[in-house]
Structures are given as structure tokens and as C-alpha cells.
N, C-alpha and C positions, 0 to 999 in steps of 0.2 A: 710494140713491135707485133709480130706475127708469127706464124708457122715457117718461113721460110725465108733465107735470105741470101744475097749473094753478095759477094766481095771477092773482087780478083785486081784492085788496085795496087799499084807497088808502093811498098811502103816506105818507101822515101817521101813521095807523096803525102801520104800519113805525119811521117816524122814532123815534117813542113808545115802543114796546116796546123797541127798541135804543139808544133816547138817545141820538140822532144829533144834533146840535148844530141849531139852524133853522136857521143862516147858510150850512149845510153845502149845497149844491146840488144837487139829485134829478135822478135819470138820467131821460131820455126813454123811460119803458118803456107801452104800451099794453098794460091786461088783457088776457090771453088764457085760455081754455079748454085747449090744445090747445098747450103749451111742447116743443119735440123737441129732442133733441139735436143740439150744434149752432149751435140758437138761442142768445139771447141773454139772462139771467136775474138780475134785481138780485141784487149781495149782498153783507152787512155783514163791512166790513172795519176795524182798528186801521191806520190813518195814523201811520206815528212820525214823521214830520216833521210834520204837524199836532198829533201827541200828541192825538188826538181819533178814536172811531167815522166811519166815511163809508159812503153808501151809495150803490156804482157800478155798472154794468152790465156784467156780463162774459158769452162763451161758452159755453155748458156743455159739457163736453167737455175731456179733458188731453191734451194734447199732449205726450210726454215731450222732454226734450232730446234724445235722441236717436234722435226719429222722423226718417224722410227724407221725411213725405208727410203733411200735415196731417189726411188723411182718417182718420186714428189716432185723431184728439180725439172720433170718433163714438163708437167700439169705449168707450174709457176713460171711460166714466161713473160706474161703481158701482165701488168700491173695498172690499172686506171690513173690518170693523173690525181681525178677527184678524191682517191681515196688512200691513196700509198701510205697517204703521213698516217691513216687509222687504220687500217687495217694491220693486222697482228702479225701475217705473212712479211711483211714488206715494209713494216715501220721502221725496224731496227737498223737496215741497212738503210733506208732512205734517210735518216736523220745520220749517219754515219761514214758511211761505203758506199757513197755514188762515184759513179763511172759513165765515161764517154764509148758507145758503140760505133766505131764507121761503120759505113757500109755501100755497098754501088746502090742496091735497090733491094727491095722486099716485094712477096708474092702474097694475096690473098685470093680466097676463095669464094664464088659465090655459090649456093646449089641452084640447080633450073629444076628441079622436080620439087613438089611438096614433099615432107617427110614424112614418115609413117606407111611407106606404100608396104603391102605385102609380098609379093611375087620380088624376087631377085633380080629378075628380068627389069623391073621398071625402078630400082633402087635410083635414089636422090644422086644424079650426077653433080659434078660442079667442076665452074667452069674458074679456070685461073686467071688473074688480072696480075699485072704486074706493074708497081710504083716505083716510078723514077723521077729525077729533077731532070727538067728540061733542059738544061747544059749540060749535062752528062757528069754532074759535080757530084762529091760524097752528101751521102744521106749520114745525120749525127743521130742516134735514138742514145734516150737519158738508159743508164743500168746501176745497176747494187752489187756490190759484189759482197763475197761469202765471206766470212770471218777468217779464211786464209790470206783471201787477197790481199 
């Protein structure tokens, strides 16, 4: 994923595409433009004790077990495909705790200046792009969720 994402689909929609039971209860999420990490972001999970998909609100952001400072869960967003299954951050829930993100579309960024400029005046701008599917259809990004999940 990225820094920035937006979802303002209705989740019935959601429901549908994942085949989330009706009886199953939809998290309190208000569309937003503007998702930061951090925030808070539905997303489909396997209940084995329901034995059934559900669709709940979690954090975005991993915390590993063995951070000392929750402010960690900022940094740990984007995880490489190549390396999830080794790396020490991100193994435990990927061999374990994966989860499905919707989402409308996601924002990156590019800088137009070189970096390292001095003067504040000519500080590394950057410019926004933003990724969407050309039918105007959900974006799925893979996630892990936390030992609460």
C-alpha cells in the first residue's frame, strides 16, 4: 500500500464482493477521502469460530510484538511481497493473520526537486498521483492483522 487511501464505498457493496454473511454486523466506518495511517480501515477477515468471512475495523499500521512504543505501527505500513515471509516485522502475522483491505484507490507521491537542498524556499516538493482501476471498481491490497484481530 501507501501513505494514503481513500474509501467511501457502501458497504453492502463490500459485503457482496466478499460474501460476508447479512447477519454478520458492519463496523461503524464513515467514507473518507483522506485514510492516514494510523487510522482506522475495514477489512475482511476468516472468523474460525464463526467458520464464516466478517467484516471489521482495524488500525492501519503493525505493531510488531516486539515494539516498546506504539508509534511503530506508523512506520510499518507497506510490507514488500519479496520479503514478508522473512522479515521479523511482518512474518508472524503473514504466515498467520492475513486480511483483505478494500479500498476505492490509493495516493502516491512523487518529489520534483532533488533532495538535500538547503534554503527552505526551494525544499523537495512533491507532486500527488493517484491509483485507480479503470472501471471505477474496488482496489483489494493483501494486510496482517494484530494479535487482537
Amino acid at each position: 500500500m501507501c501513505g494514503r487511501v481513500k474509501l467511501d464505498s457502501d458497504f453492502s457493496e463490500i459485503r457482496i464482493a466478499f460474501r460476508i454473511p447479512p447477519e454478520r454486523p458492519a463496523p461503524n466506518f464513515a467514507p473518507s477521502w483522506n485514510v492516514a495511517p494510523t487510522d482506522n480501515l475495514p477489512i475482511v477477515r476468516y472468523d474460525s469460530k464463526a467458520g464464516e468471512r466478517s467484516l471489521d475495523l482495524m488500525r492501519w499500521g503493525l505493531i510488531p510484538h516486539w515494539a516498546k512504543d506504539m508509534k511503530l505501527g506508523a512506520s510499518m505500513i507497506n510490507a514488500m511481497a519479496e520479503t514478508v515471509d522473512t522479515k521479523s516485522a511482518f512474518r508472524s502475522a503473514f504466515e498467520r493473520r492475513r486480511c483483505l483491505v478494500p479500498i476505492d484507490n490509493f495516493y502516491e507521491w512523487q518529489k520534483d526537486r532533488a533532495e538535500g537542498q538547503a534554503s527552505l524556499r526551494h525544499r523537495a516538493r512533491r507532486s500527488r498521483h493517484r491509483i485507480l482501476r479503470s472501471k471505477s471498481t474496488m482496489i483489494v491490497c493483501g494486510g496482517k492483522r494484530s494479535e487482537q484481530g
